[in-house]
C-alpha positions in Angstrom: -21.0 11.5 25.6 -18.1 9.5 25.1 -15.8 10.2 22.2 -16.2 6.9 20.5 -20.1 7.8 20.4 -19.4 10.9 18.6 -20.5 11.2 15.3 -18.3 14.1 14.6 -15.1 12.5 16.1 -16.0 9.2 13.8 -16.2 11.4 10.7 -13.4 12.5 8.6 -12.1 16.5 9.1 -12.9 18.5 6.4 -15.3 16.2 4.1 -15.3 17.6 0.7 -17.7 20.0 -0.6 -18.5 17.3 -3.3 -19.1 14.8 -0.6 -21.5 17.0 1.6 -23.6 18.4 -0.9 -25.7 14.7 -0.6 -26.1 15.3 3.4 -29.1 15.0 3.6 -31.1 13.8 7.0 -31.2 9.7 6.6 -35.3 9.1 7.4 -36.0 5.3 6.1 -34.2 2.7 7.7 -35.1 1.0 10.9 -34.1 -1.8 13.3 -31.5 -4.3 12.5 -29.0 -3.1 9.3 -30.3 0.4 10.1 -28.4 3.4 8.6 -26.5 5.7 10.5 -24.1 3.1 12.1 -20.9 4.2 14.1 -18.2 1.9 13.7 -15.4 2.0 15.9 -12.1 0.1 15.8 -9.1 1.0 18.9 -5.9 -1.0 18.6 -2.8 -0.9 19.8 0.0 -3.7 19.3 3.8 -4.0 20.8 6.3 -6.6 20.9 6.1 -9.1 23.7 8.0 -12.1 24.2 9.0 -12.6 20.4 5.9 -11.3 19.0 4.0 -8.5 18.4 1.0 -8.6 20.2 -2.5 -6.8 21.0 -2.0 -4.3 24.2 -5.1 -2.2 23.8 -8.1 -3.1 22.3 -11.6 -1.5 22.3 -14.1 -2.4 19.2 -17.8 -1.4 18.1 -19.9 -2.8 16.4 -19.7 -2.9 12.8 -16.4 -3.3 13.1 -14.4 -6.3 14.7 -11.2 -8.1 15.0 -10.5 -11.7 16.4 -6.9 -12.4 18.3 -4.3 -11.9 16.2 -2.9 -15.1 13.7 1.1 -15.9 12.7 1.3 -16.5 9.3 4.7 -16.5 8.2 7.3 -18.5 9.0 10.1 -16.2 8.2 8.6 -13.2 10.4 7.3 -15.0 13.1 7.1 -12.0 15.5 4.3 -10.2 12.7 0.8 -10.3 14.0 -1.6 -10.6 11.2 -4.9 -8.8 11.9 -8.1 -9.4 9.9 -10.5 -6.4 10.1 -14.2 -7.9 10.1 -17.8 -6.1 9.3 -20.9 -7.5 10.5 -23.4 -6.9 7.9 -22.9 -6.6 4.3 -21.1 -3.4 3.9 -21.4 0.6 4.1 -24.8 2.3 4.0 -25.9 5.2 3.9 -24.6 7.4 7.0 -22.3 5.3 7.8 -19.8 6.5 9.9 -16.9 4.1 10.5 -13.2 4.7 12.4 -10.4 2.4 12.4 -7.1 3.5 14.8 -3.9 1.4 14.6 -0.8 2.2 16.9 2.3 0.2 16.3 5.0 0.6 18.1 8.5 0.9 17.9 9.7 -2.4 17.0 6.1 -4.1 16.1 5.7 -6.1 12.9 1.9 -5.7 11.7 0.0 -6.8 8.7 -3.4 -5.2 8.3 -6.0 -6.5 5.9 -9.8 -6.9 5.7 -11.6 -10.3 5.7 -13.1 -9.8 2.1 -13.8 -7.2 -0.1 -15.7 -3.8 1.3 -19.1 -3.2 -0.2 -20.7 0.5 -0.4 -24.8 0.1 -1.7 -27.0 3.1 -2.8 -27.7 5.9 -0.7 -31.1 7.5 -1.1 -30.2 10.6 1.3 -26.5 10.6 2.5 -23.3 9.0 2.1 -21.0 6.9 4.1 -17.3 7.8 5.0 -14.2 5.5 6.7 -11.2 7.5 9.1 -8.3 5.2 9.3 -5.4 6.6 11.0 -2.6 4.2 11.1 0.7 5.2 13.0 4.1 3.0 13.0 6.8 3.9 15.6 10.5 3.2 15.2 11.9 0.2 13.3 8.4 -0.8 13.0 6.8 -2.9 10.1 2.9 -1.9 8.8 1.4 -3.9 6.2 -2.1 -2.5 5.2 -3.7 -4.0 2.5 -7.6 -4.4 2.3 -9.3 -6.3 0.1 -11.1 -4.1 -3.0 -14.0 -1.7 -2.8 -16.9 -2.3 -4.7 -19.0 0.4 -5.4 -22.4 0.1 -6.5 -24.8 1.7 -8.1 -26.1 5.1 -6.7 -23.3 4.9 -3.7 -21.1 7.7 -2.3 -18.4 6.7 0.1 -15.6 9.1 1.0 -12.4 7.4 2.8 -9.4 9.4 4.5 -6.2 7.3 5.3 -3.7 9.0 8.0 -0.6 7.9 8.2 1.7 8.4 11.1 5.5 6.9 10.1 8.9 7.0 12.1 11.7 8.2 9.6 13.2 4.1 10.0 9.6 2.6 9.6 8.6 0.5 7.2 5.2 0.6 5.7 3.8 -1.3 2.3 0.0 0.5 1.9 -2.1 -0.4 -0.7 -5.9 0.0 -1.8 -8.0 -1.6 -4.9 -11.2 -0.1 -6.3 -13.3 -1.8 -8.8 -15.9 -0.1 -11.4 -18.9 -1.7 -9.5 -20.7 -5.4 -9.5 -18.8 -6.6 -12.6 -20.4 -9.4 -13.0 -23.9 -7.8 -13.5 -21.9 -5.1 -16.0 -22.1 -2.7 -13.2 -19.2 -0.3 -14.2 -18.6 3.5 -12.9 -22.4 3.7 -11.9 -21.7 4.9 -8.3 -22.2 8.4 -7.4 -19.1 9.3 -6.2 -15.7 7.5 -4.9 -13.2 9.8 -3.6 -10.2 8.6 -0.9 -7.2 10.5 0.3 -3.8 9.9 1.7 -1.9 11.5 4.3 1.4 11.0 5.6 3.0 12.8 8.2 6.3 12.4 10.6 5.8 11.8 14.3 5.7 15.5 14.6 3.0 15.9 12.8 4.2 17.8 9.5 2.8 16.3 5.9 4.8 14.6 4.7 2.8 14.1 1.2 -1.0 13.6 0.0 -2.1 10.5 -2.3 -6.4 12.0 -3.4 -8.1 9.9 -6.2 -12.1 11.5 -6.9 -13.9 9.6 -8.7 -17.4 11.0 -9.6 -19.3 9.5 -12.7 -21.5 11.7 -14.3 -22.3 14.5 -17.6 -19.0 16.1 -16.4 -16.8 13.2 -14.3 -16.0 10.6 -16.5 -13.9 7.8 -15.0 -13.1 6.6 -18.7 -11.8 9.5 -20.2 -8.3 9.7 -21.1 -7.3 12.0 -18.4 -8.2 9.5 -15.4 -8.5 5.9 -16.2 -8.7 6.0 -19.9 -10.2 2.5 -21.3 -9.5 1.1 -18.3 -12.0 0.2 -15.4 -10.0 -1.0 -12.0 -7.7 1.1 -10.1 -5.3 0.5 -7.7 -2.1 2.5 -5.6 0.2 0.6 -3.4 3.0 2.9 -1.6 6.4 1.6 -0.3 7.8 3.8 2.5 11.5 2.4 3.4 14.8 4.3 4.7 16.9 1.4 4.9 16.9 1.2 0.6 17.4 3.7 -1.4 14.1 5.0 -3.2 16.0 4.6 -6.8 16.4 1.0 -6.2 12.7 0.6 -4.5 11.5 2.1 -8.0 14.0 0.3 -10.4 13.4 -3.1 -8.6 8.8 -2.2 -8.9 9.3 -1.2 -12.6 11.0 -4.3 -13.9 8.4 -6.5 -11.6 5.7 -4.8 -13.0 6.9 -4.8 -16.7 6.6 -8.3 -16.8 2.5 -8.6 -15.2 0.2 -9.1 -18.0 -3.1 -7.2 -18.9 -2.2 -3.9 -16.6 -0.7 -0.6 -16.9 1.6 0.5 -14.6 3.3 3.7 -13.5 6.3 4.1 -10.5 7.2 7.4 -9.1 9.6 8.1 -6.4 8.2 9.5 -3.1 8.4 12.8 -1.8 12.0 12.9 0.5 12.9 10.2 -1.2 11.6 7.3 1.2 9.8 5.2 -1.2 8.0 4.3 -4.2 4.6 4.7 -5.0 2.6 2.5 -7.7 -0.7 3.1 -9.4 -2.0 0.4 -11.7 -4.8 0.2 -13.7 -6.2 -3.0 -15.8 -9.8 -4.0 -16.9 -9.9 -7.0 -14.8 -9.8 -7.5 -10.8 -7.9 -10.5 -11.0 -5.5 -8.9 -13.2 -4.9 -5.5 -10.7 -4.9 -7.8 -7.8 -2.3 -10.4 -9.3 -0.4 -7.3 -10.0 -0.8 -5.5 -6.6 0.7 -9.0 -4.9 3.3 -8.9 -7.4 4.6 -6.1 -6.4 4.2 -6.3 -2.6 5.7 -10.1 -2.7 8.8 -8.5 -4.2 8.8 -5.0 -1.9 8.7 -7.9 0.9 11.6 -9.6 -0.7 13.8 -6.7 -0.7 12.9 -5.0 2.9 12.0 -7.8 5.2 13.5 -10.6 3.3 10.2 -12.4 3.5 8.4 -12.8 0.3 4.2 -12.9 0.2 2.5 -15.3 2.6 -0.8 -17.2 1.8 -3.4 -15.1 3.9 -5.6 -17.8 3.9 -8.8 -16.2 2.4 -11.6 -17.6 1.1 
């Protein structure tokens, strides 16, 4: 058996006690959409000829990616990569893996074709690896499109970050309450997602966690976690070429000016960045704000400002 059909190697190290007290055997789902799915997403990308482009590719269903699109005019060597799900979203047992190697000199923006969906688990839970790794003077853009979590789901995601002390990497993730529209809010079982980063030798760097767990005892309302707020979103900015004190200054006086959120800015660990965590009651509120914020991070590190990523 093949790495990539090991459901061990597709499943986060270390799952949270929290997580794997619902692992339960998955018994009821058969056939096409069944539960249980490994998903399995190998890329690596390098500049050639001008561009970055895709040098190693291997992908299983779930999880897909077409070629590579140019977007922006004003970085026309950055590959634009849109991750793609067949199906609907995470079930239950679920098991998906996403690896992204940049190297030194690629320019890469990562992003998801629409937003992620998690539905109820009966016996299990689903979980998503991504280890992402940028080489020197390289340029990683990962932004997916929100989670929505609904009711009676558990998904647990770990984000590994591998960065060059001159790379440049603009992460960001957006989770709403649940199927607003239906006045689904905070109904899932449990949301929780953390954040390495290391250095290319492999020491941590720092750890971004966010557990979310509704409940009698978890409650994502109270004043400690989101307060009277219901969508929840971090984007990091990890730079050496600008100072972190101007990264922060120039993300608090962007910010300061977005309506209908509240936002915080903190200066990384070492000093390399900025990270962001906003919080509003709306999604098009948080998501106006997140591109905000990364239009003018991409103004003041790459001199290119937020290109239309043609969705929907």
């Amino acid at each position: 058996m093949s790495g990539r059909d090991d459901r061990a190697w597709c499943t986060p190290a270390a799952v949270p006690e929290e997580v794997l007290a619902f692992d339960a055997q998955v018994t009821d789902a058969l056939g096409v959409g069944a539960a249980g799915k490994l998903g399995v997403l190998d890329l690596a990308l390098a500049p050639r000829a001008g561009r970055t482009r895709v040098v190693r590719q291997y992908q299983r269903s779930p999880l897909y990616v077409y070629r590579p699109i140019y977007l922006d005019p004003l970085r026309p060597d950055m590959a634009f990569v849109f991750l793609q799900q067949q199906g609907d979203g995470f079930v239950q047992g679920d098991r998906y893996r996403v690896d992204v190697d940049c190297a030194a000199g690629a320019a890469v923006h990562l992003t998801t074709q629409a937003a992620t969906k998690v539905f109820k688990a009966r016996h299990n839970f689903a979980t998503q690896l991504v280890n992402l790794s940028v080489g020197a003077g390289g340029v990683l853009e990962y932004l997916p499109d929100p989670v929505i979590p609904f009711q009676g789901s558990r998904l647990y995601q770990r984000t590994c970050l591998t960065v060059a002390p001159d790379a440049t990497v603009i992460f960001g993730e957006i989770l709403l309450p649940g199927r607003m529209a239906r006045d689904e809010f905070h109904m899932y079982d449990l949301y929780l997602s953390d954040t390495e980063v290391r250095d290319p030798d492999g020491s941590l760097w720092y750890v971004d966690t966010l557990r979310l767990r509704p409940g009698e005892i978890d409650d994502p309302t109270s004043a400690g976690v989101l307060g009277g707020y219901d969508v929840v979103a971090t984007l990091q900015v990890i730079c050496s070429a600008t100072p972190s004190s101007e990264v922060v200054a120039l993300l608090r006086a962007t910010l300061a000016d977005v309506p209908e959120i509240l936002a915080g800015v903190t200066e990384l660990p070492g000093g390399r960045g900025a990270a962001v965590r906003i919080l509003g009651s709306t999604s098009r509120a948080v998501q106006a704000a997140v591109r905000t914020a990364w239009d003018r991070a991409r103004i003041e590190l790459l001199g290119a400002p937020a290109p239309d990523l043609r969705k929907g």
